[in-house]
ZAMARGU-4260 file (C-alpha; in steps of 0.2 Angstrom, whole numbers, plus 5000, padded with zeros to 4 digits):
<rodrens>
0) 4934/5146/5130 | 4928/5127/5124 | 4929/5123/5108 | 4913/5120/5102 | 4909/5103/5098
5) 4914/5095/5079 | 4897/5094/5069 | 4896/5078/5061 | 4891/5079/5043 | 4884/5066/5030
10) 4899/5065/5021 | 4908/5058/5038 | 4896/5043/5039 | 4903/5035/5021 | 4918/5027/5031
15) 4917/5009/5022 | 4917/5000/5004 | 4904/4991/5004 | 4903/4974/4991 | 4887/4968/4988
20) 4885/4951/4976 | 4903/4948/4968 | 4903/4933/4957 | 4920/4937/4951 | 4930/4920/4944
25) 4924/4908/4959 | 4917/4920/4970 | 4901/4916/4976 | 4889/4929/4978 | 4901/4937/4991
30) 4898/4954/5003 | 4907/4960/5013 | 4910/4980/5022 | 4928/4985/5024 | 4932/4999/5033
35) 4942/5015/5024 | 4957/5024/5031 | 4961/5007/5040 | 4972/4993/5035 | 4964/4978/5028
40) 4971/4961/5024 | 4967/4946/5014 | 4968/4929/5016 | 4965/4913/5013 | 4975/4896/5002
45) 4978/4901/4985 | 4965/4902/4973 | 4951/4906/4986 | 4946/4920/4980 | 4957/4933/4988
50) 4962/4942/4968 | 4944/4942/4964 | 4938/4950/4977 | 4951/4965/4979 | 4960/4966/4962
55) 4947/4958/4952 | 4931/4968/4960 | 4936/4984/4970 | 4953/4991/4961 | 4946/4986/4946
60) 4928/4996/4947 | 4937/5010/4953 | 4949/5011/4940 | 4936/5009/4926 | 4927/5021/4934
65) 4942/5034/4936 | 4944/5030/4916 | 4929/5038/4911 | 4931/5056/4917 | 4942/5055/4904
70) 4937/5061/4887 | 4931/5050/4873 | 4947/5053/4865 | 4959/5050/4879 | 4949/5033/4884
75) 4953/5026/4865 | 4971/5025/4871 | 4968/5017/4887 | 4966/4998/4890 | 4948/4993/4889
80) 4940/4986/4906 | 4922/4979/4909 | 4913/4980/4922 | 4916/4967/4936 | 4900/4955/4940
85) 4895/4963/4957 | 4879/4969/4962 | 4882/4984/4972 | 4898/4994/4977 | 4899/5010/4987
90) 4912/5019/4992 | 4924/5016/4983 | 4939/5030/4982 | 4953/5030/4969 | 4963/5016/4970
95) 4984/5013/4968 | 4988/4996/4965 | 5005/4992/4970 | 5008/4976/4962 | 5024/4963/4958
100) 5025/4969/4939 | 5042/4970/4934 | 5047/4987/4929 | 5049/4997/4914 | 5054/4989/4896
105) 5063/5005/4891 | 5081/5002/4891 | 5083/5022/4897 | 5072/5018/4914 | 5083/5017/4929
110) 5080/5016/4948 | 5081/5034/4950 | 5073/5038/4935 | 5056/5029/4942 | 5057/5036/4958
115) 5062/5054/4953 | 5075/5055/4964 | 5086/5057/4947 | 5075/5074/4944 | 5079/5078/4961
120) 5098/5076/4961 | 5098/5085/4944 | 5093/5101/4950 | 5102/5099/4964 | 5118/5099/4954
125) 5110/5114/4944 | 5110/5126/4959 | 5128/5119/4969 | 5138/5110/4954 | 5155/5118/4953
130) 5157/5121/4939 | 5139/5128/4934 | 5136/5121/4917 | 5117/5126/4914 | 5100/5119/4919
135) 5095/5102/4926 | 5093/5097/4908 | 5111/5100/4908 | 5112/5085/4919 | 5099/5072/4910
140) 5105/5056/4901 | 5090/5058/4891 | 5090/5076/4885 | 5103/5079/4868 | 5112/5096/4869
145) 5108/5104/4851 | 5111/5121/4844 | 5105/5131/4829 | 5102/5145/4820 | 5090/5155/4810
150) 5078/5168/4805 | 5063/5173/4814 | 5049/5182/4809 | 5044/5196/4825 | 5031/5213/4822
155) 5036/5227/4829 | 5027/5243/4827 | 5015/5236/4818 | 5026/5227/4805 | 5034/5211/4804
160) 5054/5209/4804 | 5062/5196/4801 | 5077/5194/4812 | 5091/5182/4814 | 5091/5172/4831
165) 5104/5157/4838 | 5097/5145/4851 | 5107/5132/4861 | 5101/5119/4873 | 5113/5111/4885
170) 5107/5092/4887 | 5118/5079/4897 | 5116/5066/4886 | 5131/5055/4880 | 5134/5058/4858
175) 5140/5043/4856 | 5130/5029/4865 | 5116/5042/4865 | 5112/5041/4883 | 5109/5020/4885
180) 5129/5018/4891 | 5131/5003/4881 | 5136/5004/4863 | 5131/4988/4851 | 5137/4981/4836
185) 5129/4968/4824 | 5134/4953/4818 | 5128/4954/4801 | 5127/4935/4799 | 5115/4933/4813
190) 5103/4948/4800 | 5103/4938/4784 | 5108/4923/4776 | 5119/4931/4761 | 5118/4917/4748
195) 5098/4920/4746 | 5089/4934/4739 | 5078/4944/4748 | 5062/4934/4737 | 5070/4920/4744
200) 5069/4923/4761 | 5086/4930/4767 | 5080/4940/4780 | 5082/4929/4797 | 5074/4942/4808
205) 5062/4936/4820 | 5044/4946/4812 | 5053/4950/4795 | 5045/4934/4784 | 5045/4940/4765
210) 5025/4935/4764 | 5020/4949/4777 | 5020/4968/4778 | 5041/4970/4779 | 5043/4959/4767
215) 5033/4969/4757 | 5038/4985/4760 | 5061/4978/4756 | 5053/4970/4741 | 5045/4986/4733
220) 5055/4997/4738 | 5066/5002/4725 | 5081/5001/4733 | 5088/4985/4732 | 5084/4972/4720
225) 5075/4957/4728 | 5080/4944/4716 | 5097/4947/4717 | 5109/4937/4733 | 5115/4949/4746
230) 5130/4943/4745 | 5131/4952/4726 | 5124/4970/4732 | 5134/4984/4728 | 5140/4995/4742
235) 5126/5007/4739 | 5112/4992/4739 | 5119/4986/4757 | 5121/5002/4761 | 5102/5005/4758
240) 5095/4986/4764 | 5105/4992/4782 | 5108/5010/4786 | 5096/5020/4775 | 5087/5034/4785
245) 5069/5035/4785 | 5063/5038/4769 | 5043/5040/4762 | 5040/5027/4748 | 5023/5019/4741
250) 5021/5002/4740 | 5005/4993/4731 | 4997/5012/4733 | 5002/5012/4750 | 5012/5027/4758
255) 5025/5020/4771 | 5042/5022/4776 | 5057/5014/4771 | 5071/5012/4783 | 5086/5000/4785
260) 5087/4985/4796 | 5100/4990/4809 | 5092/5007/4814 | 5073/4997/4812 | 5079/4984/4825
265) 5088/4998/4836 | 5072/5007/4837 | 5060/4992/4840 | 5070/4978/4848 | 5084/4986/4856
270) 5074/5004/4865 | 5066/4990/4875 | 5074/4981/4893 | 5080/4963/4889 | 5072/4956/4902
275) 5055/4963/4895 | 5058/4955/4878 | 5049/4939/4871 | 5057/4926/4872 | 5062/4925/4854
280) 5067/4942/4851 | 5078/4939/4867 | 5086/4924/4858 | 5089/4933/4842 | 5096/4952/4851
285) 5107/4937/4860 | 5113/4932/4843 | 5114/4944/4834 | 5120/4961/4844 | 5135/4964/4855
290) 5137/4976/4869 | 5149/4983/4875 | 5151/4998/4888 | 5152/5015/4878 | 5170/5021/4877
295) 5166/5039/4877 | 5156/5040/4892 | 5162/5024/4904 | 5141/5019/4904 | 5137/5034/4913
300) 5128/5039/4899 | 5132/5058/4901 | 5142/5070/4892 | 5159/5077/4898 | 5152/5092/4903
305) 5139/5084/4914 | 5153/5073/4923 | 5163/5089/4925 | 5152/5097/4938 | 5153/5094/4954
310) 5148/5095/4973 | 5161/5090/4988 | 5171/5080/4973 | 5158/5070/4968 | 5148/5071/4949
315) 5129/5065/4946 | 5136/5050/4939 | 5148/5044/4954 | 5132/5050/4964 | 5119/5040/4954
320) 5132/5026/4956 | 5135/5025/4975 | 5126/5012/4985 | 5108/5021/4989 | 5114/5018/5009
325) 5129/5029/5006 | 5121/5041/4994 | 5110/5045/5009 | 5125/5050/5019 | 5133/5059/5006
330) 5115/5069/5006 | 5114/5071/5022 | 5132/5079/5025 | 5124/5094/5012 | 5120/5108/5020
335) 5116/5123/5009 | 5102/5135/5015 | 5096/5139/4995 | 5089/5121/4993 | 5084/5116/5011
340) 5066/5110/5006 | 5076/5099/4990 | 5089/5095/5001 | 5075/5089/5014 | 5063/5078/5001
345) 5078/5071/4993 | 5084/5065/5010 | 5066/5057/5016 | 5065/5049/5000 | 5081/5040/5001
350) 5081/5036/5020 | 5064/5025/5013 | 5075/5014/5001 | 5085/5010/5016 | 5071/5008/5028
355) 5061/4997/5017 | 5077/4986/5014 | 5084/4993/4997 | 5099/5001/5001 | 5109/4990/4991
360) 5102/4997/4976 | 5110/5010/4966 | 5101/5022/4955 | 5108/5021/4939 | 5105/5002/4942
365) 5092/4997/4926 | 5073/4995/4932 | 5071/4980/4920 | 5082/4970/4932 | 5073/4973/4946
370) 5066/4955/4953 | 5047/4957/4956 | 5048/4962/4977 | 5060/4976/4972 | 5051/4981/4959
375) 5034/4980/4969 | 5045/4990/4985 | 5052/5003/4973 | 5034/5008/4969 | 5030/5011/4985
380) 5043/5024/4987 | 5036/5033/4976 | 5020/5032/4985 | 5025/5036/5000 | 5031/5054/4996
385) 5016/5057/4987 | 5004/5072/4993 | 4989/5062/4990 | 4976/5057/5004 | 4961/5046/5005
390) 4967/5034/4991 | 4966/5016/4994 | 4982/5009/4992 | 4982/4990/4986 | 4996/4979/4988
395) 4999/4960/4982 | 5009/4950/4995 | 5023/4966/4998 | 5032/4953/5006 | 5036/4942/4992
400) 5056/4943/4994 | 5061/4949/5011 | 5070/4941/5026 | 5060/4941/5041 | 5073/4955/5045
405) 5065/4968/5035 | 5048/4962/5033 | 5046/4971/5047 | 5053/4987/5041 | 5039/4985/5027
410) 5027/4982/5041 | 5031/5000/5046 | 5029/5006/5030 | 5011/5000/5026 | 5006/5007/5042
415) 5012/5025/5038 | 5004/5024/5021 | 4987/5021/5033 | 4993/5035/5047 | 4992/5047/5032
420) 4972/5045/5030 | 4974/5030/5016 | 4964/5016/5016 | 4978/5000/5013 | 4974/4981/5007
425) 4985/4969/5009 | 4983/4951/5000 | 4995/4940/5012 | 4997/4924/5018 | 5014/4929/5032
430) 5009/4928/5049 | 5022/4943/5054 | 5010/4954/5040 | 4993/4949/5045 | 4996/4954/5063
435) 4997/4973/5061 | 4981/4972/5053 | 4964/4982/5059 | 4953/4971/5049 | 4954/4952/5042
440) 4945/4944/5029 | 4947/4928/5026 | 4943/4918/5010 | 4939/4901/5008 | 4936/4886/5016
445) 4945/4878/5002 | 4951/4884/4985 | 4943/4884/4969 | 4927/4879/4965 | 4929/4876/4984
450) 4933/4893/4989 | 4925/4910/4985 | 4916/4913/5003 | 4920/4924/5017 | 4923/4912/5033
455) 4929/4925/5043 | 4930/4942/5046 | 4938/4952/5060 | 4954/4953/5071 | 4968/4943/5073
460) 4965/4935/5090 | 4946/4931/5082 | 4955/4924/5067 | 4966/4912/5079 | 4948/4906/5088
465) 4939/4906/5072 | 4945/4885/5068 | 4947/4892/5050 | 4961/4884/5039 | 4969/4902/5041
470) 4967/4904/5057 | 4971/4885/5063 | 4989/4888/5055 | 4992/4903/5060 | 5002/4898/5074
475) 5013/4884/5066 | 5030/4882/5069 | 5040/4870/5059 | 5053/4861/5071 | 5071/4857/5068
480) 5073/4840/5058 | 5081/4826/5073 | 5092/4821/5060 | 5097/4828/5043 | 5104/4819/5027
485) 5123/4815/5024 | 5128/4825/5008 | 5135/4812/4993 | 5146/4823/4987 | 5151/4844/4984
490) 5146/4857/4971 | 5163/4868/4972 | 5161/4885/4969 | 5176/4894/4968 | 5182/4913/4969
495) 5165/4918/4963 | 5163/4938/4961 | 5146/4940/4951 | 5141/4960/4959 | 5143/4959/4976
500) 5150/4944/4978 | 5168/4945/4988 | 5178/4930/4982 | 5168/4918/4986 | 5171/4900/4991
505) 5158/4887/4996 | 5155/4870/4995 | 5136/4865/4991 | 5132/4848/4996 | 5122/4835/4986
510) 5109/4823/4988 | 5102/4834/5003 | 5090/4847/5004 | 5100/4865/5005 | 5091/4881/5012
515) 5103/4896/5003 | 5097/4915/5012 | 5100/4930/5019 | 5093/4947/5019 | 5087/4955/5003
520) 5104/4960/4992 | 5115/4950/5003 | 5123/4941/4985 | 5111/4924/4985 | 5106/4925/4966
525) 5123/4930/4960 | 5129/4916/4968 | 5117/4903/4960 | 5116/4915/4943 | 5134/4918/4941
530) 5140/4900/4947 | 5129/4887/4950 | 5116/4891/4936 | 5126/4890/4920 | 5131/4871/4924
535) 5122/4858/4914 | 5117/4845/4927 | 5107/4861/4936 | 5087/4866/4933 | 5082/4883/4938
540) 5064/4886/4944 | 5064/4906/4945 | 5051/4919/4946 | 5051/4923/4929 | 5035/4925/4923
545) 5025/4915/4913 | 5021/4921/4895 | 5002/4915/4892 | 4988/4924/4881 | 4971/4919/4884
550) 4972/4902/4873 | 4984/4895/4885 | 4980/4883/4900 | 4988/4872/4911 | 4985/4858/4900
555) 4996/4868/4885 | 5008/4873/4895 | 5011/4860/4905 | 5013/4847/4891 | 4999/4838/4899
560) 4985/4841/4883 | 4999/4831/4870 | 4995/4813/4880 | 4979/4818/4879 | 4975/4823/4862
565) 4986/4807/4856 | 4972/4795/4868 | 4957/4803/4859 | 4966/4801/4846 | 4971/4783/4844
570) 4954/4778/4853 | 4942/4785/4839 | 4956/4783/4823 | 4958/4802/4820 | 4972/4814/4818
575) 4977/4823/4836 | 4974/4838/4828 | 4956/4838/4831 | 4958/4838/4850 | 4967/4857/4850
580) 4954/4870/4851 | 4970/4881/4842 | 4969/4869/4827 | 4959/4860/4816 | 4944/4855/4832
585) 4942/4872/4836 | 4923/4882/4836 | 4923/4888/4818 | 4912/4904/4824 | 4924/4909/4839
590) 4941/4900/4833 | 4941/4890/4848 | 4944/4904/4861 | 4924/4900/4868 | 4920/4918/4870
595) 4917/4931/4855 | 4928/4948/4857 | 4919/4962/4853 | 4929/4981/4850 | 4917/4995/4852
600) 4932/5005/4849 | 4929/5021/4862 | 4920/5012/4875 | 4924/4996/4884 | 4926/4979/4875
605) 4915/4964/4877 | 4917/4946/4878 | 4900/4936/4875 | 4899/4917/4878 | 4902/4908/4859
610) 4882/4904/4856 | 4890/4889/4843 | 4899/4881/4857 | 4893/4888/4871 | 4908/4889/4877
615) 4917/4874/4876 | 4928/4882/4862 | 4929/4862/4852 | 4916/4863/4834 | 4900/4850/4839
620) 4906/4836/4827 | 4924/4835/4840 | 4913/4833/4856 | 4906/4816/4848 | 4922/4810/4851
625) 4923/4803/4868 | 4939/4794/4879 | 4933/4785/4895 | 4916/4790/4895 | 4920/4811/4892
630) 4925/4822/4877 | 4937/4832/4878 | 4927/4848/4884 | 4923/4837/4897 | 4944/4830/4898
635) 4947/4851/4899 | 4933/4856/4913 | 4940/4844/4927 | 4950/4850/4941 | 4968/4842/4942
640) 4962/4830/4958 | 4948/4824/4948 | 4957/4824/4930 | 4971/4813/4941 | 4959/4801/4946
645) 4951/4795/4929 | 4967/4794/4920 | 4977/4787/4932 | 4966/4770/4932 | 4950/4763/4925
650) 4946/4761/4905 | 4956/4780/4903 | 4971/4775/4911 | 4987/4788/4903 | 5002/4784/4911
655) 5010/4800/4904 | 4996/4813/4909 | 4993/4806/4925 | 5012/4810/4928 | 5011/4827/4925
660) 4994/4828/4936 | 5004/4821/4949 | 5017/4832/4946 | 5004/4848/4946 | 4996/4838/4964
665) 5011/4839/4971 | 5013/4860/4971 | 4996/4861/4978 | 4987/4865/4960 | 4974/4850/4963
670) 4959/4863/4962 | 4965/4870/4945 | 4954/4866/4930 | 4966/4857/4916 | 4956/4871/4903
675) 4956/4889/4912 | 4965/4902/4906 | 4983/4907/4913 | 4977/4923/4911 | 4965/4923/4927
680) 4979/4913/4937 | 4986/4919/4952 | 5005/4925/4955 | 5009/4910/4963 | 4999/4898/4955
685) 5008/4902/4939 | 5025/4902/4948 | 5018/4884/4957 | 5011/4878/4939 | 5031/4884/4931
690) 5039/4872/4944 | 5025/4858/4940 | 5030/4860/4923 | 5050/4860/4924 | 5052/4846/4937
695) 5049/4835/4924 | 5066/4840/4915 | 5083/4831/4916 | 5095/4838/4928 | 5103/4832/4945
700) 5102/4849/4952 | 5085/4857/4956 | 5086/4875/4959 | 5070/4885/4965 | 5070/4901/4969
705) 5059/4905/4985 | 5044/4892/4981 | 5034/4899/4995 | 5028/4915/4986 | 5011/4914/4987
710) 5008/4899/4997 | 4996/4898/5011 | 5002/4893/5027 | 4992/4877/5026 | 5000/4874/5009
715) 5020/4875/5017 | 5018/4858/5023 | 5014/4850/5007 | 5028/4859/4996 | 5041/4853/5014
720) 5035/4834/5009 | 5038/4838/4989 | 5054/4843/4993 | 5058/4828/5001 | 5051/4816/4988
725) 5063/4826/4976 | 5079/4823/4987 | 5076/4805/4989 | 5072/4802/4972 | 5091/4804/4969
730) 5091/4825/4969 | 5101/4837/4975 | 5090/4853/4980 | 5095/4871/4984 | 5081/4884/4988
735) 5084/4904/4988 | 5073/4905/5004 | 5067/4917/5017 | 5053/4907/5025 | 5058/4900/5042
740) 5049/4884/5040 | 5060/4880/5024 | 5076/4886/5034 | 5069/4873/5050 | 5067/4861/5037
745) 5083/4860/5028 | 5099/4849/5029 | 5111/4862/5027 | 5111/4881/5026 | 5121/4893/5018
750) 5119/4911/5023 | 5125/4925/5015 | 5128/4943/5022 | 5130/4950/5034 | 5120/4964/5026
755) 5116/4970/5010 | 5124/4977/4994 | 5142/4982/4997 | 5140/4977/5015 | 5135/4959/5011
760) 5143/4947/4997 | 5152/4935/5010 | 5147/4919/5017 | 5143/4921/5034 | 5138/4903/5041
765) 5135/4887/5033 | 5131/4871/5044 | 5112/4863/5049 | 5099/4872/5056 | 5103/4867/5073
770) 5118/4875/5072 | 5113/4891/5064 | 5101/4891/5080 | 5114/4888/5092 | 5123/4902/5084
775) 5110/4913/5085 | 5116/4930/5089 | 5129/4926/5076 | 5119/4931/5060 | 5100/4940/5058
780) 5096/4925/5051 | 5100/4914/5065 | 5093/4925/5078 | 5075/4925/5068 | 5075/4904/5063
785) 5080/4904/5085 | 5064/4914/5085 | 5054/4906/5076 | 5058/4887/5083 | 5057/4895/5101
790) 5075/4891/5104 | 5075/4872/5104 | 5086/4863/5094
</rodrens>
């Protein structure tokens, strides 16, 4: 018998997200339909647009709206966000966003730990440990084993009896480094400066000034007598100023708790990742704390008794330690019928690191030290195991990071996440990623004030006929150079074993243009971190990102406002001061930040446009000041094209700005107002604005670390011609690079390899490009570049 025929219902016809009017940052009244369950991708130069419309207008909505189905109470703990400025939008579904965040700032967070492939592996040494010690707690880093004893208080036939009762949990945690692996100790000078008092300001503490709250709370305590110098304490008083438990005093009426410095900084500065600190508190934990690896437990962070179990010979912290690639195998020679289904998750989730090009990693490996692509493919693990459907998956340029080798491994990937019923979006500019797509929007024509529209939208053989600036590059192939550079010189690096690095000797020339790659893991930045960065004649350019709050702009960060505020200044005889919207010239309603922040505590926060300013964030008395015809609201709305133009000649010639507008020209930031916030920039116009900024310091040796991230394919060329200007102003440059245009372009290349992690570490050619190409089957690397030039040299 026929199956009857499948009703359609209403609820079939909702197939698209539909954007009506978005006018977020430069978009310009923009709609747009994008089908669901398909996968989308976005592109378009930096800066057109692309952000706006898919973090700053569809994830955004939904996750505001997802936010409040949660109670009034649980909303007051969640970050505050406004609705975008959109007309209409409909069918919207939950929405993920995988971005390039760094992960975790909890020195306790590991790779496994993330991706629960450590909860896994715990239970799986709970069931077929030998010997069996207790439950998978028994086997958690973070879980103390405690015991104690007591009376209880139970009814039985209708009276109460007290009994006595003993409990005891097992936890795997290490006693004496208390599950981190490290153990510190301080170096009481770098605390305090004993010839002062404490009145006197002996506390050299980054947050621990006399005049605010912990001074305060030292001061009145009782403990310790503030007027007296450290160095005079008696061993109780330093005992109490640095080891005290916490103890409830008042202070000025006030109930708080006392505490000693040491276990104060280990509980605010030291429970975070390092590479998650402030800068300043970095410097200071740098100073003043050394670690070293815990005796007791060899930085496994687990107990004896953890270590002890174990399965085919091997413990969880020899297991958590392996290379993800063999930890697989390890898994898959398990064969036990009682954990068949754990046995099976644990294996798909780990055949995903490998597939997706992490392999090399290891799980105890610290998720702070994740670069920004790992971090970013880490998360999608964890995505892709998950049980949900019909979630729209949103990713920011997933291949930031990867060697044309694995991009497409994370091609595959994306498309699976879509074969499970999930609607994906994709911000990309890589021509290998935009090709799997369903759909293609493009954003543009130009970036900026220029960009913000929709110029196309379809497939990818209508975006190659479309004469878009996407679609005109879309197809470009950078040629081998005829001739390449003659270096003047070597940069020896000799036996160098940073991670995976196998004795390691190269030569890197100087005064030419060197392309340093190889597939993700392979050993490239422990090359240039462990030998080449250190050196003093060397810059490094990395992918760090930058710390801005709202009242910082390219103009501050750049150095760029300094030349400026000193040419107002010495034009009308006034102090600089006046010409910084965070000092003396700022709005005296809105303190120079141009809007007005209002709390409404439970619901969303608003920002309003400053009524007194109107904006412009300068008090009305300042903007009489004028320099060439504009005051310095004016100076601050002009993008860096225009800003280059008027003080590079005329009656507001600057020699020293226009410099650095030259300098920010050249990395393709020429649409960028000198006054927006960095907080609405880009990933890579931040990491574009960073090398802007740095190319102005001394040093003979420029280092950048992949400077395509984020660049447009149009935009490739221009950084190519900045390179060169650099190397025959008197530079030696070396690139971390996976773009096959940069590799074309280069004088000489250093490949690392052949794979990753314990498989790589080796130098596997160095030469030009034309030889890497003849040697093409030789390396991954040199079969792709052959690819990609077609195979002429």
């Amino acid at each position: 018998m026929a199956a009857a025929p499948t009703k359609t219902l209403p609820a079939d016809l909702h197939d698209t997200i539909r954007v009506q009017g978005s006018r977020v940052n430069n978009l310009k009244d923009v709609s747009v339909e994008i089908p669901k369950r398909r996968l989308t991708v976005f592109t378009g130069v930096s800066g057109s647009g692309k952000s706006s419309l898919v973090f700053g207008t569809i994830a955004a909505e939904s996750q505001r709206m997802i936010n409040e189905t949660y109670s009034t109470f649980v909303q007051g703990f969640m970050p505050s966000l406004a609705r975008p400025d959109v007309d209409l939008l409909e069918g919207l579904t939950t929405a993920i966003i995988v971005d390039q965040e760094r992960m975790g700032a909890n020195i306790r967070s590991t790779v496994g730990t993330v991706t629960d492939v450590n909860a896994m592996l715990r239970i799986l040494f709970s069931r077929l440990g030998e010997p069996h010690i207790g439950t998978s707690k028994a086997f958690s880093f973070n879980v103390a084993s405690i015991s104690g004893a007591g009376a209880v208080t139970v009814t039985k036939g209708g009276m109460e009896v007290k009994e006595r009762r003993e409990f005891a949990v097992q936890g795997g945690m290490c006693a004496r480094c208390e599950g981190v692996g490290k153990v510190s100790d301080f170096d009481l000078g770098a605390l305090y400066d004993d010839t002062l008092s404490l009145r006197e300001g002996a506390l050299t503490i980054p947050g621990y000034s006399m005049d605010g709250w912990y001074g305060r709370i030292y001061m009145g305590s009782g403990f310790v007598d503030p007027d007296k110098a450290i160095k005079d304490y008696t061993k109780r008083e330093l005992a109490a100023l640095l080891y005290k438990e916490p103890t409830k005093i008042k202070v000025d009426n006030i109930n708080v708790t006392y505490e000693g410095l040491i276990p104060r900084i280990q509980k605010s500065m030291l429970s975070k990742d390092r590479e998650a600190m402030q800068p300043h508190i970095r410097a200071f934990v740098d100073r003043a704390v050394v670690f070293q690896t815990c005796p007791e437990c060899e930085g496994t962070r687990l107990n004896d008794a953890a270590r002890s179990s174990k399965i085919k010979g091997i413990n969880i912290a020899q297991a958590c330690q392996m290379q993800i690639s063999d930890l697989t195998q390890w898994v898959r020679d398990l064969d036990d019928p009682s954990v068949a289904p754990l046995l099976k998750g644990l294996q798909e989730t780990l055949d995903s690191f490998v597939a997706i090009g992490l392999g090399y990693l290891s799980l105890d490996r610290s998720s702070g030290t994740l670069s920004g692509g790992e971090a970013q493919r880490t998360k999608m693990i964890r995505h892709l195991g998950s049980a949900l459907t019909d979630v729209t998956y949103v990713f920011d340029e997933p291949t930031i990071g990867l060697h044309p080798h694995d991009i497409d491994r994370m091609n595959t990937l994306l498309v699976q996440l879509r074969d499970k019923g999930n609607t994906v979006l994709v911000v990309e500019h890589k021509p290998e990623a935009i090709a799997i797509a369903d759909h293609i929007v493009d954003l543009g024509p130009l970036a900026g004030t220029g960009g913000g529209e929709i110029v196309f939208e379809g497939d990818i053989a209508g975006l190659r006929a479309s004469g878009t600036l996407t679609g005109r590059h879309l197809d470009d192939r950078a040629s081998l150079k005829p001739s390449v550079r003659m270096p003047r010189g070597h940069l020896e690096v000799r036996g160098a074993t940073e991670n995976n690095l196998k004795d390691v000797d190269v030569d890197i020339p100087l005064g030419v243009l060197t392309v340093l790659t190889g597939v993700a893991g392979s050993g490239k930045s422990s090359l240039i971190n462990g030998s080449v960065a250190p050196r003093d004649e060397v810059v490094v350019i990395d992918q760090g990102a930058i710390k801005g709050s709202r009242r910082s702009n390219p103009a501050t960060y750049t150095g760029l406002l300094e030349p400026i505020r000193k040419a107002f200044a010495k034009e009308n005889s006034v102090k600089p001061a006046l010409f910084s919207a965070n000092s003396e010239g700022a709005c005296p309603v809105c303190n120079g930040a141009g809007v007005i922040y209002t709390d409404l505590a439970m619901m969303a926060g608003v920002a309003t446009t400053c009524d007194e300013c109107e904006g412009k964030r300068f008090a009305a008395s300042v903007l009489t000041y004028t320099f060439g015809g504009k005051n310095i609201a004016e100076v601050l709305d002009l993008p860096v094209a225009e800003a280059l133009a008027f003080f590079a000649d005329g009656p507001a010639r600057t020699p020293a700005a226009a410099k650095i507008l030259e300098r920010m020209q050249d990395v393709g930031l020429g649409y960028l107002r000198l006054g927006q916030p960095l907080t609405t920039l880009s990933g890579g116009e931040r990491q574009r604005l960073k090398l802007a900024a740095q190319m102005g310091d001394k040093g003979d040796v420029y280092v950048l670390d992949e400077p395509t991230t984020g660049l447009h394919l149009a935009d490739v060329e221009n950084l190519l011609a900045m390179l060169d200007r650099l190397v025959d102003s008197g530079r030696s440059v070396i690139v971390i690079e996976h773009h096959q245009a940069v590799m074309a372009h280069a004088d000489w290349i250093i490949d690392m390899g052949p794979g990753a992690g314990h498989d790589g570490g080796t130098v596997v050619f160095e030469g030009t490009p034309a030889d890497l190409v003849a040697a093409a089957t030789k390396t991954l690397t040199g079969t792709h570049l052959a690819a990609y030039v077609g195979g002429d040299s």
